[in-house]
C-alpha positions in Angstrom: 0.0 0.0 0.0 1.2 3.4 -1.2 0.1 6.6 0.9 0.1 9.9 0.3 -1.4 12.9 1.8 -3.6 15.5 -0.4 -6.3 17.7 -1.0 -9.5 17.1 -3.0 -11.3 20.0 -5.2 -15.2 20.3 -4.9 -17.4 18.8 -7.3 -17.9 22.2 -8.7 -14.2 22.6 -9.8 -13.9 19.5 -11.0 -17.0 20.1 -13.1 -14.9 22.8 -14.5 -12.0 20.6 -15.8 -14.6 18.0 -16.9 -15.9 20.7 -19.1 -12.6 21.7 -19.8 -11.6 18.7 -21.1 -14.3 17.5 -23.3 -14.1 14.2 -24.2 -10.3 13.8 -23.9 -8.6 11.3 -26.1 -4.8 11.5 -27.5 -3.0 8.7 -29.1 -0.9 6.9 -26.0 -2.9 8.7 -23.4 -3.9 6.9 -20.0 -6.3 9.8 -19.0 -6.8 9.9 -14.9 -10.5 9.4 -13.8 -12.0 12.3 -12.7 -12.7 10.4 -9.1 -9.0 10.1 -8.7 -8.1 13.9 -9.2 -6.3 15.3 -6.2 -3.5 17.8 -5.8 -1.0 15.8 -3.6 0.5 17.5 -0.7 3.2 14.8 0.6 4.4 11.3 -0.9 5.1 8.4 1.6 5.5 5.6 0.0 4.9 2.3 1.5 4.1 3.4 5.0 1.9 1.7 7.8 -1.4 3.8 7.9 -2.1 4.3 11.6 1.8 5.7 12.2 1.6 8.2 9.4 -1.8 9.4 10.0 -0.8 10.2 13.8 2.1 11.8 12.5 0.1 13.8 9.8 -2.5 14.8 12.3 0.4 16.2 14.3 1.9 17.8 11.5 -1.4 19.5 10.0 -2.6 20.5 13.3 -3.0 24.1 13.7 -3.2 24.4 9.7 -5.7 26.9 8.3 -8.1 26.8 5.1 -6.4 27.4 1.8 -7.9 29.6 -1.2 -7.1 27.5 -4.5 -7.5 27.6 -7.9 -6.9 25.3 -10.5 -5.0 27.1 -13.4 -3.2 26.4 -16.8 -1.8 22.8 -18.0 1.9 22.0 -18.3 3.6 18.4 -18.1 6.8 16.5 -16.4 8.0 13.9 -18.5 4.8 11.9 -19.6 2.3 13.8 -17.6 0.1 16.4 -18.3 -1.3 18.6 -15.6 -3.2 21.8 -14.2 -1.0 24.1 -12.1 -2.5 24.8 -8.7 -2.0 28.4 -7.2 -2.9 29.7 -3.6 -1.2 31.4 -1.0 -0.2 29.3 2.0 -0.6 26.4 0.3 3.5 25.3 -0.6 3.6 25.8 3.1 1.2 23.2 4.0 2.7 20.6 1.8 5.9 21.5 3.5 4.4 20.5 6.8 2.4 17.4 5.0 6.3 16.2 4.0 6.4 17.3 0.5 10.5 17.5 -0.6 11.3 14.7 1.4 12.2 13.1 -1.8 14.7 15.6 -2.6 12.6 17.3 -5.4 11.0 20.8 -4.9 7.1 20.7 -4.3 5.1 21.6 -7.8 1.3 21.7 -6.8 -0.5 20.1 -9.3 -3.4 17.7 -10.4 -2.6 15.0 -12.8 -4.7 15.0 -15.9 -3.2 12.3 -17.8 0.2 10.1 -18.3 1.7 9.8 -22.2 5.2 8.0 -23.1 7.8 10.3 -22.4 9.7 9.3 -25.4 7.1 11.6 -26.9 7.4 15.1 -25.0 5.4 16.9 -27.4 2.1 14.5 -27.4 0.7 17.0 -24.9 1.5 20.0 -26.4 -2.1 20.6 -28.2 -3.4 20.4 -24.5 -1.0 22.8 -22.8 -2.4 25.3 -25.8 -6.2 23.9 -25.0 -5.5 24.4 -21.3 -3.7 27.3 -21.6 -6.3 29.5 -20.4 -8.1 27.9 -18.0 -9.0 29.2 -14.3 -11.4 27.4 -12.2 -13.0 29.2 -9.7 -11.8 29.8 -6.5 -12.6 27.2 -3.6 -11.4 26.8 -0.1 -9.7 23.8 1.1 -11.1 23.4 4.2 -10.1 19.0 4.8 -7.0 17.5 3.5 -6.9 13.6 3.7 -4.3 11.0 4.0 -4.8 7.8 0.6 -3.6 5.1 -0.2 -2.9 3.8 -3.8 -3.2 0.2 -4.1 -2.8 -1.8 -8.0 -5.6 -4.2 -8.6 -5.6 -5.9 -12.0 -3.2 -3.5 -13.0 -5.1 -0.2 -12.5 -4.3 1.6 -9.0 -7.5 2.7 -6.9 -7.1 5.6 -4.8 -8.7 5.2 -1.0 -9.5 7.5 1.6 -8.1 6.8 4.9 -8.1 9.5 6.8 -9.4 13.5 6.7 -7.9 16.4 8.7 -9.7 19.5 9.0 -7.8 22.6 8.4 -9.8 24.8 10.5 -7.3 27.2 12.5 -8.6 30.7 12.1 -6.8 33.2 9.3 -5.0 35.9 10.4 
């Protein structure tokens, strides 16, 4: 079992990208289902659940609601993706362990994976994407999932929600 902590946009936003999107398709594409979008705050790998979600809770504790919006696509090597802008929110994937890995944090939600022998198969979405905003929503729960492979497609779980519910300055 994989875990990961994250947060999950509002039916409302991810209405948006649906619409967005259209009906996506791409030659090599592997499009993520829409019940499996998330912006991921830390990565843990394979982790026992109970440990990490005490040590989340004590990590998140004290965090406030965020203000995010989901914004233009861009890709990493073989995925395409939505940029994700707010203020505070590097800081809470800080605190949810996010460059333990040794790479800097880039707050995102993963649209689809393509072969990365072909960095220019997402290109006509980056231009598609390019001006897209959703509206603004506030992250007000950020949960701790597990990723597990079952006949070769992985299903993402909840396993545990925090609420980030310390008052704003």
């Amino acid at each position: 079992m994989t875990l990961f902590s994250a947060l999950i946009p509002p039916d409302r936003v991810l209405d948006q990208v649906a619409a967005a999107l259209g009906t996506p398709g791409g030659e090599g594409f592997r499009w993520s289902p829409r019940e499996d979008w998330h912006v991921t705050l830390g990565f843990y790998g394979a982790d026992d659940p109970a440990g990490r979600g005490d040590w989340l809770a004590g990590r998140l504790a004290g965090a406030g609601p965020l203000d995010l919006r989901l914004e233009k696509a861009a890709t990493f090597p073989g995925v395409l993706w939505l940029s994700v802008s707010g203020t505070g929110l590097h800081e809470l994937a800080l605190r949810a362990g996010a460059e333990s890995e040794g790479r800097p944090y880039v707050a995102h939600l993963t649209l689809a994976r393509f072969p990365r022998d072909r960095p220019d198969a997402a290109s006509a979405w980056e231009e598609r994407l390019a001006g897209f905003t959703s509206e603004t929503w506030t992250a007000t729960e950020a949960v701790l999932m597990s990723s597990d492979r079952e006949q070769g497609v992985s299903r993402y779980r909840v396993i545990r929600s925090y609420a980030l519910n310390h008052a704003r300055d």
